[in-house]
Each structure stands twice: as C-alpha cells, then as structure tokens.
Steps between C-alpha positions, in 0.01 A plus 500: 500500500167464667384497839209232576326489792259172604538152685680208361342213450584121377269278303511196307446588147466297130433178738532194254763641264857531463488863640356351813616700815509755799475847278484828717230774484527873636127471565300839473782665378394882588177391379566352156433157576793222509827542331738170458830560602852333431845598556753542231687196418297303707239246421142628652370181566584392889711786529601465871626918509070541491437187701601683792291778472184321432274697682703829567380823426799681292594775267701351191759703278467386157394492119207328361589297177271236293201526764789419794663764758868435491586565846798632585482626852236464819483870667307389757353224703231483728431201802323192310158496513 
C-alpha cells in the first residue's frame, strides 16, 4: 500500500453519457496532477464515502489500479477549505 497525500475533490464527469456522475479526484496528488479514486466494491460514480470530503485536505492509504487509486483508508483529514 501507498500513502497519497492531496485534497479531494468532486466533479461532474462524462456529462451526457451513461457514465454520467459525481467522480472524485485527489487533486495535485504530491504533485503528479489528479488521480481518480474509487473504493473497492463500490461504484465511483456518486460515491457518497468521497461526497463528504469534497474539499478536505487528506492523506489516503491505497493502491493505484487501471489509472484509479483504490482507497482503502483516509490517514488524515484536515478542516474543509
């Protein structure tokens, strides 16, 4: 496992098609740009676990796989921004 540090961030992606939806974002992921992220098991579009931490500066425990980081724990949270 990983550690990723950055701020989590929701957007609307693939807007018009069936994969239309709330995806999550560790945005400047210790400086290599975005990196999508999902959970195992769980579907990444509107995935209310990320929902909550729109905005939240975090460090995330995890694996990347298939351009996504699987998460599979939050270290550590910051106040929202």
């Amino acid at each position: 496992m990983e550690q990723f540090r950055g701020k989590i961030e929701v957007r609307l992606q693939n807007e018009g098609s069936k994969s239309e939806g709330y995806y999550a974002f560790l945005v400047d992921a210790e400086g290599g740009g975005d990196v999508k992220l999902s959970r195992e098991g769980a579907y990444p579009a509107g995935d209310p676990f990320f929902a909550e931490l729109d905005g939240r500066e975090v460090v995330l425990t995890g694996e990347m796989s298939h351009g996504w980081l699987v998460v599979q724990s939050i270290d550590e949270t910051t106040e929202k921004s």
